[in-house]
NUTOR-990632 format. One record per atom (N, C-alpha, C, O, CB): atom name; z, x, y. Coordinates in nm, 4 decimals, always signed. Glycine has a CB too. Example, Ala and Ser with C-alpha at 12.3 -4.5 7.8 and 13.67 -1.06 7.14 Angstrom:
   atomo         zz         xx         yy
       N    +0.7800    +1.3190    -0.5690
      CA    +0.7800    +1.2300    -0.4500
       C    +0.7800    +1.3200    -0.3300
       O    +0.8465    +1.4236    -0.3319
      CB    +0.9046    +1.1308    -0.4473
       N    +0.7080    +1.2850    -0.2250
      CA    +0.7140    +1.3670    -0.1060
       C    +0.7870    +1.2900    +0.0030
       O    +0.8039    +1.3409    +0.1138
      CB    +0.5725    +1.4084    -0.0598
END
This chain:
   atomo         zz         xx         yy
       N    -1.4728    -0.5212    -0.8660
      CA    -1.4165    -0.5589    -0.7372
       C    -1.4383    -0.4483    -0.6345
       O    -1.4512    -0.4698    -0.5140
      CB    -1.2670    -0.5901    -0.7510
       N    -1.4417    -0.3102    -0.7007
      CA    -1.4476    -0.1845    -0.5588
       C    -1.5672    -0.2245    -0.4991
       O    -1.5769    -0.2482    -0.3787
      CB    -1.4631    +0.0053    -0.5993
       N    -1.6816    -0.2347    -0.5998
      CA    -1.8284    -0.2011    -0.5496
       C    -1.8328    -0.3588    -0.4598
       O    -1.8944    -0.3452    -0.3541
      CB    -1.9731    -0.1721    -0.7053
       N    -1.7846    -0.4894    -0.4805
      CA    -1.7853    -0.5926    -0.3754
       C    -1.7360    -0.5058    -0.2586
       O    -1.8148    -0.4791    -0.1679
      CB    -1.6891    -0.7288    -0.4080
       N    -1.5885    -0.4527    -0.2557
      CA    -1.5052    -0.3779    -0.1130
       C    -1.5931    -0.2926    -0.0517
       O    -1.6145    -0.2961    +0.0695
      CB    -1.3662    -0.2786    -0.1449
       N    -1.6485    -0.2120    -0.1319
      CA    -1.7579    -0.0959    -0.0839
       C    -1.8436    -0.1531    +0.0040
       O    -1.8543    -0.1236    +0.1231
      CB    -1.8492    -0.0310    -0.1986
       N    -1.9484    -0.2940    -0.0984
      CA    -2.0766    -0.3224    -0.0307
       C    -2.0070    -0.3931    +0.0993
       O    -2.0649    -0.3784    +0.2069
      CB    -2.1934    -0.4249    -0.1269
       N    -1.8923    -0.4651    +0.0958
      CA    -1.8547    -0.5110    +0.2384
       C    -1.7784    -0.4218    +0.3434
       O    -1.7566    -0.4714    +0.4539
      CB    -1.7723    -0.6256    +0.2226
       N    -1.7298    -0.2737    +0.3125
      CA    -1.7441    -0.1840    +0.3635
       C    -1.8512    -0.1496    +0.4882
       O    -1.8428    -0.1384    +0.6105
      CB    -1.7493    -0.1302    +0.2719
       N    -1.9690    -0.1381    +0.3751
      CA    -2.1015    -0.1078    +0.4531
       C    -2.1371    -0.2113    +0.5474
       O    -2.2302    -0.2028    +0.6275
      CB    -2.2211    -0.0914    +0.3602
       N    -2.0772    -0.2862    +0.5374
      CA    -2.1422    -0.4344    +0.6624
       C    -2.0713    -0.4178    +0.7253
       O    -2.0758    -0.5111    +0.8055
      CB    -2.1510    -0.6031    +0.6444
       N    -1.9283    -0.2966    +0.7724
      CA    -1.8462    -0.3547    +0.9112
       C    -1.7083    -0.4424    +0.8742
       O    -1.6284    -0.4700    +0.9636
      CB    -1.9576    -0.4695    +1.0054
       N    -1.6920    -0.4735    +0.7705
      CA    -1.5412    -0.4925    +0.7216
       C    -1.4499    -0.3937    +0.7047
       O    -1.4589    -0.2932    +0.6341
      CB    -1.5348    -0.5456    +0.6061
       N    -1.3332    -0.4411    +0.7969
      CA    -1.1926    -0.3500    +0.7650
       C    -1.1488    -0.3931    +0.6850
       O    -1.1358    -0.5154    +0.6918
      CB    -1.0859    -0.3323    +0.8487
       N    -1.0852    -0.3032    +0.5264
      CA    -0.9810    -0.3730    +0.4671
       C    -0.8471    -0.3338    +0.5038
       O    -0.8080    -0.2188    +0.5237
      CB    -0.9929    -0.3652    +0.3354
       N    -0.7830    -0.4371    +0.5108
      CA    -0.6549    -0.4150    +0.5676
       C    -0.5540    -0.4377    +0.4518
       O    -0.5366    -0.5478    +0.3996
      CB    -0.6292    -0.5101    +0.6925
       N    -0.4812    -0.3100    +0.4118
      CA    -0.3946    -0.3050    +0.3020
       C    -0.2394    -0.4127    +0.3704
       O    -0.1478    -0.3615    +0.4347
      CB    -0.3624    -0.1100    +0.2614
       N    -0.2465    -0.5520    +0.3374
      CA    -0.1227    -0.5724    +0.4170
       C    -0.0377    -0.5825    +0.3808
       O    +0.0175    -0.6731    +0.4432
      CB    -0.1073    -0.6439    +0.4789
       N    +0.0563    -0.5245    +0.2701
      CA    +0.1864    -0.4821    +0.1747
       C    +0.1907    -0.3449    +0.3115
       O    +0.2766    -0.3456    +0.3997
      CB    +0.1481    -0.4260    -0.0564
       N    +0.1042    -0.2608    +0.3034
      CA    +0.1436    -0.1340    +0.3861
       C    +0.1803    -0.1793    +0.5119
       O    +0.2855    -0.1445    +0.5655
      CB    +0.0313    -0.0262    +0.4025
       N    +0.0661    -0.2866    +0.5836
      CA    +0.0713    -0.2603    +0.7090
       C    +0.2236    -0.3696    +0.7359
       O    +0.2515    -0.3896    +0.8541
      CB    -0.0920    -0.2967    +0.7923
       N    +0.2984    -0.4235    +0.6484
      CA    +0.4332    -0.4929    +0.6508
       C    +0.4966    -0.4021    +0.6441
       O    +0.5691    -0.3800    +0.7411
      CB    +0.4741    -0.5875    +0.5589
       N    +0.5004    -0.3032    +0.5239
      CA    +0.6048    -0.2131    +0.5426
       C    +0.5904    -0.1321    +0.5996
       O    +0.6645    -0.0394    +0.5668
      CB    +0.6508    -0.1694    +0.4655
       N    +0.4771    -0.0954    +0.7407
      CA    +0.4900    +0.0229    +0.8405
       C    +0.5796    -0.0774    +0.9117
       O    +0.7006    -0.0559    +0.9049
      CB    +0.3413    +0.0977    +0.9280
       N    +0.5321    -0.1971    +0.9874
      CA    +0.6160    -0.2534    +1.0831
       C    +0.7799    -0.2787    +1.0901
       O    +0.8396    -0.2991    +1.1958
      CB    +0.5633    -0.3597    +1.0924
       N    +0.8587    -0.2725    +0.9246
      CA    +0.9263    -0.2312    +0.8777
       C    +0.9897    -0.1223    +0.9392
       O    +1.0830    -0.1121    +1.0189
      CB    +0.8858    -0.2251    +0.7903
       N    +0.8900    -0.0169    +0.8623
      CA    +0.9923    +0.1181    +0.9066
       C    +0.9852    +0.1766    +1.0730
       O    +1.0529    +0.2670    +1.1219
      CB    +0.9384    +0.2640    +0.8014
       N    +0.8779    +0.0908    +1.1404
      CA    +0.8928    +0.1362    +1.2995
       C    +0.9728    +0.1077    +1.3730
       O    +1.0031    +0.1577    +1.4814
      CB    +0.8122    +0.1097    +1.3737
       N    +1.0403    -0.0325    +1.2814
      CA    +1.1320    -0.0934    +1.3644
       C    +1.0879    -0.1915    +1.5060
       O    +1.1372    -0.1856    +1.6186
      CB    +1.2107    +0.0221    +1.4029
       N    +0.9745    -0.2842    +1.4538
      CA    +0.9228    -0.3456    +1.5317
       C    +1.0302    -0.4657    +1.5434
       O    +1.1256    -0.4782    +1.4666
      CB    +0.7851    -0.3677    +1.4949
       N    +0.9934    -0.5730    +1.6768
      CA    +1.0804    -0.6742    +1.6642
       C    +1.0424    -0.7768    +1.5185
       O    +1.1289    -0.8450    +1.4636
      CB    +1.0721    -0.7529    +1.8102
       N    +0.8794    -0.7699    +1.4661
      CA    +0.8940    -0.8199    +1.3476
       C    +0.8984    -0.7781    +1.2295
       O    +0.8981    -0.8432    +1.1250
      CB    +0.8366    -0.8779    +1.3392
       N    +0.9046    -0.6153    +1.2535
      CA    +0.9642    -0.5735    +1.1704
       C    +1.1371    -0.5790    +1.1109
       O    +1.1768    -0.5961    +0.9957
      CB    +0.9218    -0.4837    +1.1994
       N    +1.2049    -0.5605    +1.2197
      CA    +1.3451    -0.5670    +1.1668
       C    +1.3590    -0.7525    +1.1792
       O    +1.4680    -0.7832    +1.1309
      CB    +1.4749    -0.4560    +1.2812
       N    +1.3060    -0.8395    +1.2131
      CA    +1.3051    -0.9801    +1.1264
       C    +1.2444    -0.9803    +0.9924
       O    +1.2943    -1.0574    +0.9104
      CB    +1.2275    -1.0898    +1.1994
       N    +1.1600    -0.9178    +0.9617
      CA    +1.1655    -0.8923    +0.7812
       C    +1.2608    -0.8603    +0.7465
       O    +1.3192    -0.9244    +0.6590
      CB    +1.0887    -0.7961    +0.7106
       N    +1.3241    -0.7261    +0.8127
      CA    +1.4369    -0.6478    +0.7414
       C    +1.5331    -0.7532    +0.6958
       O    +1.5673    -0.7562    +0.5776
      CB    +1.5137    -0.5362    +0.8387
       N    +1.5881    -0.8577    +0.8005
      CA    +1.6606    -0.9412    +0.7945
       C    +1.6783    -1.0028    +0.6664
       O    +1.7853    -1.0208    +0.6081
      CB    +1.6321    -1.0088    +0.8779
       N    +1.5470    -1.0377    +0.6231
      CA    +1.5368    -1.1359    +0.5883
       C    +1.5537    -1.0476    +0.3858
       O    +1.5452    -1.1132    +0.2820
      CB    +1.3882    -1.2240    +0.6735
       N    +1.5665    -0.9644    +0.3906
      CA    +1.6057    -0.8814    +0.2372
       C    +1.4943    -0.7765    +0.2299
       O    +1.4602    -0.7212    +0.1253
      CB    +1.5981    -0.9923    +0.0762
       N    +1.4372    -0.7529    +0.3585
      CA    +1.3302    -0.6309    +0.2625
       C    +1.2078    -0.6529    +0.2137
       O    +1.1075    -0.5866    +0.2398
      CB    +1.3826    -0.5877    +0.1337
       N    +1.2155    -0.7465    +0.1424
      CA    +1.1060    -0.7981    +0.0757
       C    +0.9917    -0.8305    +0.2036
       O    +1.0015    -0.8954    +0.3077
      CB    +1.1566    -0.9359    -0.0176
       N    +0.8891    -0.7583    +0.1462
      CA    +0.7712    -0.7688    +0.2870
       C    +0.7108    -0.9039    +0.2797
       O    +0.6724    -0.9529    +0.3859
      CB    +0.6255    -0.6471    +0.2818
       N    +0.6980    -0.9651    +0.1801
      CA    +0.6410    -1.1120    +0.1818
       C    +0.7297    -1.2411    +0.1780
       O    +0.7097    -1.3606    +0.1563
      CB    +0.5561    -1.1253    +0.0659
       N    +0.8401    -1.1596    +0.2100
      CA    +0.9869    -1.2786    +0.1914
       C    +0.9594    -1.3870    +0.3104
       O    +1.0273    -1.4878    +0.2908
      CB    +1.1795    -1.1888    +0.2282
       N    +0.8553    -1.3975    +0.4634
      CA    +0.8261    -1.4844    +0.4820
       C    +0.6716    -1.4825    +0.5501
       O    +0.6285    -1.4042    +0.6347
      CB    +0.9277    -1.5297    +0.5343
       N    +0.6187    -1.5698    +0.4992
      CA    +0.4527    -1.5809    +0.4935
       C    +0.4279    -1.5490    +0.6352
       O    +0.3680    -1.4422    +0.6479
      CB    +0.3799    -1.7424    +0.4462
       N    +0.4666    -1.6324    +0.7878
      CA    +0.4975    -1.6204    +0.8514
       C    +0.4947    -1.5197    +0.9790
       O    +0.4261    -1.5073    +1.0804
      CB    +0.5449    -1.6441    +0.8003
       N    +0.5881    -1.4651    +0.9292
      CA    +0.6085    -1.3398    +0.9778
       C    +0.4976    -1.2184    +0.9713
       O    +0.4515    -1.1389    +1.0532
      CB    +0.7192    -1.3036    +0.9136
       N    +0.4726    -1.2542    +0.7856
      CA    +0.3568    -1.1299    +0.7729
       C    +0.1842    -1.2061    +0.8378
       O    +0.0715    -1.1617    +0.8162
      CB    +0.3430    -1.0747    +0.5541
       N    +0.2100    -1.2860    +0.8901
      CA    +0.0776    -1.4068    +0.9783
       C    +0.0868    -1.2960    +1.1042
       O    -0.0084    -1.2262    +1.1392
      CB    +0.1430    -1.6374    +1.0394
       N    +0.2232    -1.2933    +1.1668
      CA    +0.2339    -1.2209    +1.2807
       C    +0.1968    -1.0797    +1.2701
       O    +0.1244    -1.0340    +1.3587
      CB    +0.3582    -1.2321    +1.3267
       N    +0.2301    -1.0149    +1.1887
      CA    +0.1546    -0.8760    +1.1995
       C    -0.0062    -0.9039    +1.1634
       O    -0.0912    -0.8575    +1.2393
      CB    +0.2261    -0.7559    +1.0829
       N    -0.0307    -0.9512    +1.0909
      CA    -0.2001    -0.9826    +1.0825
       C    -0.2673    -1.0114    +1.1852
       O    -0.3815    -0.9699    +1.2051
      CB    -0.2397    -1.0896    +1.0062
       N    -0.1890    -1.1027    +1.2786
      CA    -0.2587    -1.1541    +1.4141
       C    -0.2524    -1.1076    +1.4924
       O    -0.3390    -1.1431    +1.5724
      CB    -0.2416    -1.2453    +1.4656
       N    -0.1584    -0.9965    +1.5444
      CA    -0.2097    -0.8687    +1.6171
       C    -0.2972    -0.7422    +1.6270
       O    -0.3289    -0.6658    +1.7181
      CB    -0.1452    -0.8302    +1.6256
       N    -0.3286    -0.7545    +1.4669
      CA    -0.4618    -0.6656    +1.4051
       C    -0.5548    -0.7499    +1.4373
       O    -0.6351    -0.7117    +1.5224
      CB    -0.4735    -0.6280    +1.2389
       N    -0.5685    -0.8679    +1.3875
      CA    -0.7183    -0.9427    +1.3875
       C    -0.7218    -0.9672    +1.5101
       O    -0.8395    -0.9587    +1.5451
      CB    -0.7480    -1.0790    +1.3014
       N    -0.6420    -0.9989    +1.6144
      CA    -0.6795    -1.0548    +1.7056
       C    -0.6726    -0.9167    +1.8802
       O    -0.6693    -0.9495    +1.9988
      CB    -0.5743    -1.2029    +1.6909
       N    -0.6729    -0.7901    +1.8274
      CA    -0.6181    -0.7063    +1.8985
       C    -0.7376    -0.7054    +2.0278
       O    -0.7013    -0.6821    +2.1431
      CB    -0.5850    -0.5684    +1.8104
       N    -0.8231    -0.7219    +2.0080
      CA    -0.9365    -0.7424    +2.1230
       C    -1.0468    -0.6009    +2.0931
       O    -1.1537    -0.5816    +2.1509
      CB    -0.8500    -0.7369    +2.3112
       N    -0.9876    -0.5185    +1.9925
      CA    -1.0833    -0.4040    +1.9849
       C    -1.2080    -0.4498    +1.9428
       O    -1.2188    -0.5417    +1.8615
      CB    -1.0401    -0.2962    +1.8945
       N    -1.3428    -0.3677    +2.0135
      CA    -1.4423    -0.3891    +2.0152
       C    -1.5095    -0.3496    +1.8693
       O    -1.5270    -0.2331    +1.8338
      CB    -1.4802    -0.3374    +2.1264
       N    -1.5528    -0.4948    +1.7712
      CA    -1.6780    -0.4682    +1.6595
       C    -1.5320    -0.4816    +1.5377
       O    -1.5581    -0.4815    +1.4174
      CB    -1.8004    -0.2620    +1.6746
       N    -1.4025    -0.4912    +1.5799
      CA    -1.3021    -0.5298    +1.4721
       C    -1.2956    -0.6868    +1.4507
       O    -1.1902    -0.7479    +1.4680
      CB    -1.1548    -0.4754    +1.5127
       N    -1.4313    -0.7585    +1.4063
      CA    -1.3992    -0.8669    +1.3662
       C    -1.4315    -0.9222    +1.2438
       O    -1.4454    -1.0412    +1.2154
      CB    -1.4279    -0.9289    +1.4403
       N    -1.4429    -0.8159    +1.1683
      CA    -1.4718    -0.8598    +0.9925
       C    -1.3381    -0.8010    +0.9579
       O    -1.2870    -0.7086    +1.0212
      CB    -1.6297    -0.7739    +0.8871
       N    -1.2813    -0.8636    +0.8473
      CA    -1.1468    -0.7806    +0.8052
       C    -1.1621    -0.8765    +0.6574
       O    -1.1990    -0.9934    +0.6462
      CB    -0.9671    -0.8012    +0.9291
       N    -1.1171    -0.7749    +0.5481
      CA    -1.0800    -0.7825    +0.4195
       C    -0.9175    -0.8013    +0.3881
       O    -0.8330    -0.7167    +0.4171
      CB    -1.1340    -0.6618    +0.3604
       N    -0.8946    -0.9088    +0.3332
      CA    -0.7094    -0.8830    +0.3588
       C    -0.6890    -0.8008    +0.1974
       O    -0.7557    -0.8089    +0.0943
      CB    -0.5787    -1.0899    +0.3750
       N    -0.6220    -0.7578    +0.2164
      CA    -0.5853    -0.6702    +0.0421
       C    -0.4363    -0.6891    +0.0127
       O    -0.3318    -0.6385    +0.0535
      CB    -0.6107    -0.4652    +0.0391
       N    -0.4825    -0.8147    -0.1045
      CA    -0.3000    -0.8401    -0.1163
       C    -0.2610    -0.9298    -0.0654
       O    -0.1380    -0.9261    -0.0710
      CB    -0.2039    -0.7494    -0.0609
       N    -0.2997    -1.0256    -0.0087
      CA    -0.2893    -1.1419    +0.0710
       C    -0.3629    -1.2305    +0.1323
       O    -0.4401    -1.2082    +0.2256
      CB    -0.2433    -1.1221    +0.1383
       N    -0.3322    -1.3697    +0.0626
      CA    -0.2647    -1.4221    +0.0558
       C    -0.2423    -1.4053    -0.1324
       O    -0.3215    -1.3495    -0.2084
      CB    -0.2965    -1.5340    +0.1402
       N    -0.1237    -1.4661    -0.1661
      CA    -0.1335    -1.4519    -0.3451
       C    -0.1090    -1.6123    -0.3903
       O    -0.1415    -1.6668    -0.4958
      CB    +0.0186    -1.3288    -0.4295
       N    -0.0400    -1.6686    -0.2729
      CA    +0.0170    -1.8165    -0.2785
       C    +0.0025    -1.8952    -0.2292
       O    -0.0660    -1.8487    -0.1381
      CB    +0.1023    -1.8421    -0.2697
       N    +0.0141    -2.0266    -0.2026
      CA    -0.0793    -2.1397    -0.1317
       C    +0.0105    -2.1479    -0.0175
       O    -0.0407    -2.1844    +0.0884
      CB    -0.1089    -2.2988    -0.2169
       N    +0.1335    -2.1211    -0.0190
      CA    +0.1932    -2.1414    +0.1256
       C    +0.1462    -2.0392    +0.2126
       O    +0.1628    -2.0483    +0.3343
      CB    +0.3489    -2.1383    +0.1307
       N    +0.0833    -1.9332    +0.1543
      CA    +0.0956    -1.7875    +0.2179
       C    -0.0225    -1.8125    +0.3203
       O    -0.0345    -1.7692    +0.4349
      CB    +0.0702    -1.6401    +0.1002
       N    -0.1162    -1.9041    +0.2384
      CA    -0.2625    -1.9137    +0.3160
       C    -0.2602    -2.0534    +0.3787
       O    -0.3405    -2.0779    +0.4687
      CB    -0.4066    -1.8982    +0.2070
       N    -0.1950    -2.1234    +0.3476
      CA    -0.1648    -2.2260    +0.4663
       C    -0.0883    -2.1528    +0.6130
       O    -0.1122    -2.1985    +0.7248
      CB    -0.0507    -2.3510    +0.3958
       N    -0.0185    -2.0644    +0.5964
      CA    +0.0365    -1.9513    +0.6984
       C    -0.0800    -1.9104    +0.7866
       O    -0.1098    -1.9316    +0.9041
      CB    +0.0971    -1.8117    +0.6188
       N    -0.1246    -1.8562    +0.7046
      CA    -0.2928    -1.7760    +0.7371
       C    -0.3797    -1.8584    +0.8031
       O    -0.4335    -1.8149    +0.9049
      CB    -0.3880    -1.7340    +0.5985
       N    -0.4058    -1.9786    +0.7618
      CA    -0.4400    -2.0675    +0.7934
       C    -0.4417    -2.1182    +0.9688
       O    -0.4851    -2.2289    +1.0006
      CB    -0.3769    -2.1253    +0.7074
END
């Protein structure tokens, strides 16, 4: 699996660890971060929510950020109907 991440590395894919990038928004105390908090902590407690931090990465307008690797997500069929 690395050497797939690697070779899509080399083409211009970000992987985006998104367990981390839930629990930074978490501890910054974003507005969707403390609606996770709400919700027990648990960073995947709603699919949803973690859609919303993804879609401000994928969709941030930075220039040549449009390949992205998700790492860790989706694991469940609701998660990627979210994604979706």
């Amino acid at each position: 699996m690395s050497n797939i991440m690697d070779g899509l590395s080399e083409q211009g894919y970000i992987t985006l660890p998104v367990r981390t990038l839930v629990e930074s928004e978490m501890e910054r105390g974003t507005e969707t971060g403390l609606k996770l908090k709400a919700k027990g902590g648990d960073c995947f407690s709603d699919e949803h929510l973690v859609v919303e931090v993804l879609k401000r990465i994928i969709y941030s307008g930075i220039e040549g950020h449009n390949k992205f690797l998700l790492e860790g997500f989706p694991v469940k069929i609701e998660q990627a109907n979210a994604l979706e």
